[in-house]
C-alpha positions in Angstrom: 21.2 -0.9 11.3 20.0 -2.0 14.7 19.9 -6.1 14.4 16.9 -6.6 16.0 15.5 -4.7 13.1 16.1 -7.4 10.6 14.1 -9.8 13.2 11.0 -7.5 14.3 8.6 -5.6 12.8 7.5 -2.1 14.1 4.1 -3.4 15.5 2.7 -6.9 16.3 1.0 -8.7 13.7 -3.5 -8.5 14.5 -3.8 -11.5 17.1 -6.9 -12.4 14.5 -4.2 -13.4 12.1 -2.1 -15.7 14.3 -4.9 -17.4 15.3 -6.2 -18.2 11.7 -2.7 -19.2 10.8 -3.2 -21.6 13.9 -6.5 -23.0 13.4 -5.7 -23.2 9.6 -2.1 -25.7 10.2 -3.8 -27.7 13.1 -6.8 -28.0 10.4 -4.8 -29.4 8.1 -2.4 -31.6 9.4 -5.4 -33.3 10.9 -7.6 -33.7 7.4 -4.5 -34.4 5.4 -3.4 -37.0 7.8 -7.0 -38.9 7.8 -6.9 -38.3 3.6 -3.2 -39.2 2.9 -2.4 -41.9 6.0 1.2 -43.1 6.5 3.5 -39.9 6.3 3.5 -36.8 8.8 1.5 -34.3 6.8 4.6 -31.5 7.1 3.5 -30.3 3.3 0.2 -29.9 4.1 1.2 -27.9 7.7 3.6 -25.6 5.5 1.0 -24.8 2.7 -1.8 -23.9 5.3 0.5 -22.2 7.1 1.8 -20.2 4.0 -1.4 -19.5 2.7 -2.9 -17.7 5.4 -2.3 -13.8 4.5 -3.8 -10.4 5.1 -6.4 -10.7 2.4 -8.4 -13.4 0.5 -6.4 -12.1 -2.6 -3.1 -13.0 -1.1 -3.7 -15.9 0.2 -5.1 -17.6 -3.2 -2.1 -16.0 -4.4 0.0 -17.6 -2.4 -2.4 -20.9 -2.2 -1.4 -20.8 -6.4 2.2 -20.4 -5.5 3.0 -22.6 -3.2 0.5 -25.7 -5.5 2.5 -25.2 -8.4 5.8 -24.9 -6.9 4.9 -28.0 -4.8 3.7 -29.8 -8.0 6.9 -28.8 -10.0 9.3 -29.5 -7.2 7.7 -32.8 -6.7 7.5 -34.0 -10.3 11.3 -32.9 -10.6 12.7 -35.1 -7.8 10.6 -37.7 -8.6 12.0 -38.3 -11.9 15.4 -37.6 -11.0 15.2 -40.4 -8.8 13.6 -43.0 -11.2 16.4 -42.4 -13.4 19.0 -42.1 -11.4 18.6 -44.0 -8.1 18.5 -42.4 -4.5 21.7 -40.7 -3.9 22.6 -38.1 -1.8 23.9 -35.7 -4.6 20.8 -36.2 -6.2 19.6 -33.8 -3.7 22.0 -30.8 -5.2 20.8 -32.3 -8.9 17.5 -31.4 -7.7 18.0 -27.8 -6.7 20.0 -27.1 -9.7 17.3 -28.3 -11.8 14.5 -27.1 -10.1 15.9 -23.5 -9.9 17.1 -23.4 -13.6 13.2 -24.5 -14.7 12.1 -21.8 -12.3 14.2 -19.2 -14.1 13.6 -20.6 -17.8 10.1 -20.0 -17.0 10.3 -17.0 -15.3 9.0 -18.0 -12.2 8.6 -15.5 -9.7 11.1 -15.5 -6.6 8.4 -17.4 -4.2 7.7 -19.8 -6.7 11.0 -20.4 -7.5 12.4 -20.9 -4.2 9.3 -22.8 -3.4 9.8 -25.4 -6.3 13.7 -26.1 -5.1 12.3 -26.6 -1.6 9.6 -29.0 -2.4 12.3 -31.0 -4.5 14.6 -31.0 -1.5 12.0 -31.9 0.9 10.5 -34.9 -0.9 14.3 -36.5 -2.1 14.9 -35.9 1.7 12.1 -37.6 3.5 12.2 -40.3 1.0 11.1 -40.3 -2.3 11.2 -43.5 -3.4 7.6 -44.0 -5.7 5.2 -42.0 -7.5 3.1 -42.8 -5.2 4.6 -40.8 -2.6 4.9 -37.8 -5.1 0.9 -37.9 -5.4 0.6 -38.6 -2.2 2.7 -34.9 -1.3 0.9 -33.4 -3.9 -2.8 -34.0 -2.7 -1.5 -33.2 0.8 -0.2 -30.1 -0.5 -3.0 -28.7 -2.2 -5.6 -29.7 1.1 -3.2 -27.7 3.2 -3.5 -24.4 0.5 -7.2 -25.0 0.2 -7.6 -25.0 4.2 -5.2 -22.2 4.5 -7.8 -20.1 2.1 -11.1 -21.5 3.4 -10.0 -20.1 6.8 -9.1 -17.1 5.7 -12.4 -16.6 3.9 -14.6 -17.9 7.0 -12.5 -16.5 10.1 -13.3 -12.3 9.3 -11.5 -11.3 6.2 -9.8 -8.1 7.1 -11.3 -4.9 5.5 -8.4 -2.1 5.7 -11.1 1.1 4.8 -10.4 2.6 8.2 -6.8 3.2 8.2 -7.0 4.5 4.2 -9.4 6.9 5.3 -7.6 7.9 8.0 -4.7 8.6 6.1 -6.2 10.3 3.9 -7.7 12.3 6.3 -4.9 13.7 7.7 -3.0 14.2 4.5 -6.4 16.7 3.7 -5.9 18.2 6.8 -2.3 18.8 6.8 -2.4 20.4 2.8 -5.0 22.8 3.9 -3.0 23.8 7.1 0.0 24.2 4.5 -2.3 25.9 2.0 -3.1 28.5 5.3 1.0 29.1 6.9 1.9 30.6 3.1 -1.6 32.5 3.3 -1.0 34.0 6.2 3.3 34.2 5.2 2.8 36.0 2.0 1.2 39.1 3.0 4.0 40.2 6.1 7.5 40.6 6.7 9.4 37.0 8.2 12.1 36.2 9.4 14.8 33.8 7.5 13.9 30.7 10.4 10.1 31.2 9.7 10.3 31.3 5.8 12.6 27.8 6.2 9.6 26.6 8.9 7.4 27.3 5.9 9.3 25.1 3.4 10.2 22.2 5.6 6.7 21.9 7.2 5.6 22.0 3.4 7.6 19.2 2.4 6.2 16.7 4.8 3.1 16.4 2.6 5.1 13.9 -0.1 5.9 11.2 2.7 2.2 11.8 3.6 0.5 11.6 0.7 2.4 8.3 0.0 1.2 6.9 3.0 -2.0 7.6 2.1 -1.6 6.1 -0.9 -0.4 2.3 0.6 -2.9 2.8 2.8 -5.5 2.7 -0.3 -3.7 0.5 -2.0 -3.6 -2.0 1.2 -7.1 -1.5 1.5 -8.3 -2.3 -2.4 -5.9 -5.6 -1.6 -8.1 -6.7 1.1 -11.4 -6.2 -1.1 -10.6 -8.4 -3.2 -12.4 -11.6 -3.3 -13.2 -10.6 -0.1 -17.2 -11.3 0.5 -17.2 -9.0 2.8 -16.1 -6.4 0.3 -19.2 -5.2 -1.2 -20.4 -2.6 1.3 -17.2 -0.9 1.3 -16.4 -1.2 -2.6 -18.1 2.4 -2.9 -16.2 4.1 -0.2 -13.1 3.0 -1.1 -13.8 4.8 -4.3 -14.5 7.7 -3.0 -11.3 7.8 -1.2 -9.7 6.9 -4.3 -11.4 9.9 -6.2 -10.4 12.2 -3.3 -6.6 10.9 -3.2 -6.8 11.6 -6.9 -7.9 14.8 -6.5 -5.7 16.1 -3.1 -2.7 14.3 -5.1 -1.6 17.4 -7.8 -2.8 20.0 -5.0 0.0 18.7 -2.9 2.7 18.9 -5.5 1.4 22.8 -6.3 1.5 23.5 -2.5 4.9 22.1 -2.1 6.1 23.9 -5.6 4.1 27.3 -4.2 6.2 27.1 -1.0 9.7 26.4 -2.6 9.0 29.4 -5.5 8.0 31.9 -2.3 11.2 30.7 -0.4 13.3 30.9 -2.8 12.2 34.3 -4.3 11.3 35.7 -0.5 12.3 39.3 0.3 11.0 41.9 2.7 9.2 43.8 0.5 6.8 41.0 -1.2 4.0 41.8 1.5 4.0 45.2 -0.4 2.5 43.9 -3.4 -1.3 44.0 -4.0 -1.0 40.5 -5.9 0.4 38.9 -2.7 -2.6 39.9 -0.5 -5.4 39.0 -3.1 -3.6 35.4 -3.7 -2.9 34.6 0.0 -6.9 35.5 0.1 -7.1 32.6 -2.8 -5.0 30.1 -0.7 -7.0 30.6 2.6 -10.1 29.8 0.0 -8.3 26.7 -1.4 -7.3 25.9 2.0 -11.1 26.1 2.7 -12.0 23.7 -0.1 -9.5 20.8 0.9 -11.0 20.3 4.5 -14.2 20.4 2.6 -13.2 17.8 -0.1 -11.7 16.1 2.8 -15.1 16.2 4.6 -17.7 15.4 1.7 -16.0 12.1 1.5 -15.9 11.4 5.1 -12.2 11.2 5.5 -11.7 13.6 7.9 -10.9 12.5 11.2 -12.5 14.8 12.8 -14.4 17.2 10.9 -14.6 21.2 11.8 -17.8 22.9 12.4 -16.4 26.5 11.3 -16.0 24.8 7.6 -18.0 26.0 5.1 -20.1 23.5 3.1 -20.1 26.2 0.5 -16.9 26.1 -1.5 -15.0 29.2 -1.5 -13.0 29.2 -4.6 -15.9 30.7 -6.6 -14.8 33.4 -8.9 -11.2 33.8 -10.8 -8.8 36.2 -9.7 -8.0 39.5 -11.0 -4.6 41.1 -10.3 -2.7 44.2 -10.8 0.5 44.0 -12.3 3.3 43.3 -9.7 6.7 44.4 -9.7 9.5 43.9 -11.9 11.1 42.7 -8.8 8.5 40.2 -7.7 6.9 39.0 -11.7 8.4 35.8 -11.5 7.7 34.8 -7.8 3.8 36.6 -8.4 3.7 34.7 -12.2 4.3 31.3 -10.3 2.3 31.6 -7.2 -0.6 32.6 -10.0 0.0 29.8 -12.3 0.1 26.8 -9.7 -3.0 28.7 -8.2 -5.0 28.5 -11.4 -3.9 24.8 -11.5 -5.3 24.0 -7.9 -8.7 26.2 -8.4 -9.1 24.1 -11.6 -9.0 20.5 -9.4 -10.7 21.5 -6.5 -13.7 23.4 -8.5 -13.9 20.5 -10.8 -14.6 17.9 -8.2 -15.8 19.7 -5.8 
């Protein structure tokens, strides 16, 4: 593992965000140092600075988090060192404690470490009064509450754009697979093409999972956002269509492995081959226009039917004794696909 890797991320953070984090810490040191005089408000810098995350829903998460871990770690060194005087391995004392409350109560990790830290700080700079525990408290909890005030005011993010991008290209990229075993099944290829076939096929899994954080990331940023409401009902739809492009992928990928690991020369021969690679140009078909009916598709194409194409079932002869199994498969996970693309299309 490259070491810088453990120190930077792949792109830069939005500039939006730093700022917010900025405004939100200057913000509070400021209020919390006119509120709570006589200390440098470092707790109140910390929570502000904490609390500003991606989304509204984070950051009261986190504004909860780092209150109660705050409160905990203060009312733990507090009373360790009313009844035991300031020493300096009351300090140790305190993280013990703090961490084995955390873990009684199943705290989670962030809370946790953040109640041990709070302890440490406070017996640190001086605990000396309960006074100065409230006093870190109230600063504290102005610092969280600026933290999520900014985050609310300064443009909560909406992540729509890059879920229905995503999603998008993951309709895209299924139809295109949907169309290389149309066009594969009814001709003779060679061993490199068939394997083409397969791994090209096998890139939809790490796609379709992208496309699902990508939803995910952008139902997180909804929340409690009040900018939220005008894209509530897109981001449905986009859920609805993941749901629906999500089984077609695993039958595309499962189509592809059963044709490449049943391929021969002579399974363009058979009549079933041609009428199903007919069926998966047709399926093909009704993906980009799933894909385009919900406006994910970045950029939609004209020769696209709005009519879907998988209108009739599919009658077969017989295949070969040879070929049954590959022909029984392909026909199976084909009646499985017509059956979620028909039915929400």
């Amino acid at each position: 593992m490259r070491m810088t890797a453990a120190v930077r991320a792949a792109k830069r953070a939005p500039l939006l965000q730093m700022v917010k984090s900025v405004v939100a810490t200057i913000t509070a040191w400021i209020l919390a140092g006119l509120v709570v005089p006589g200390q440098l408000p470092v707790f109140a810098a910390i929570a502000a600075l904490l609390v500003v995350q991606p989304s509204v829903n984070q950051s009261l998460s986190k504004a909860i988090e780092r209150s109660i871990g705050v409160i905990v770690g203060v009312v733990i060194a507090t009373l360790l060192t009313l009844l035991l005087g300031m020493h300096s391995w009351i300090v140790l004392l305190a993280i013990l404690v703090a961490l084995t409350i955390a873990w009684a109560f199943k705290a989670t990790a962030g809370t946790s470490n953040q109640v041990a830290i709070s302890a440490m700080l406070v017996l640190a700079l001086g605990a000396s009064s309960p006074d100065y525990a409230f006093a870190r408290i109230i600063e504290t909890l102005i610092g969280a509450a600026i933290g999520l005030i900014i985050n609310v005011l300064i443009v909560p993010p909406v992540l729509v754009a890059p879920a229905r991008r995503d999603i998008g290209l993951l309709g895209v990229e299924l139809a295109a697979t949907l169309d290389r075993l149309a066009d594969a099944l009814p001709k003779t290829n060679s061993p490199a093409r068939v394997l083409e076939i397969l791994l090209q096929a096998r890139l939809l899994r790490p796609m379709r999972d992208a496309a699902e954080a990508s939803l995910i990331a952008g139902e997180e940023s909804l929340a409690l956002n009040p900018r939220g409401g005008a894209h509530r009902v897109e981001l449905a739809q986009l859920r609805t269509l993941l749901d629906t492009l999500t089984p077609v992928v695993t039958q595309a990928i499962g189509m592809t492995r059963a044709y490449v690991d049943h391929y021969d020369d002579t399974i363009s021969d058979e009549p079933a081959a041609r009428a199903i690679a007919e069926q998966l140009h047709r399926a093909g078909h009704d993906v980009r226009l799933a894909v385009q009916v919900a406006e994910a598709s970045p950029e939609p194409e004209a020769f696209t039917s709005a009519i879907p194409a998988l209108t009739a079932p599919l009658a077969v002869v017989a295949p070969s004794s040879d070929h049954w199994i590959l022909i029984g498969s392909l026909l199976e996970d084909l009646r499985r696909m017509r059956a979620t693309l028909v039915g929400e299309v």
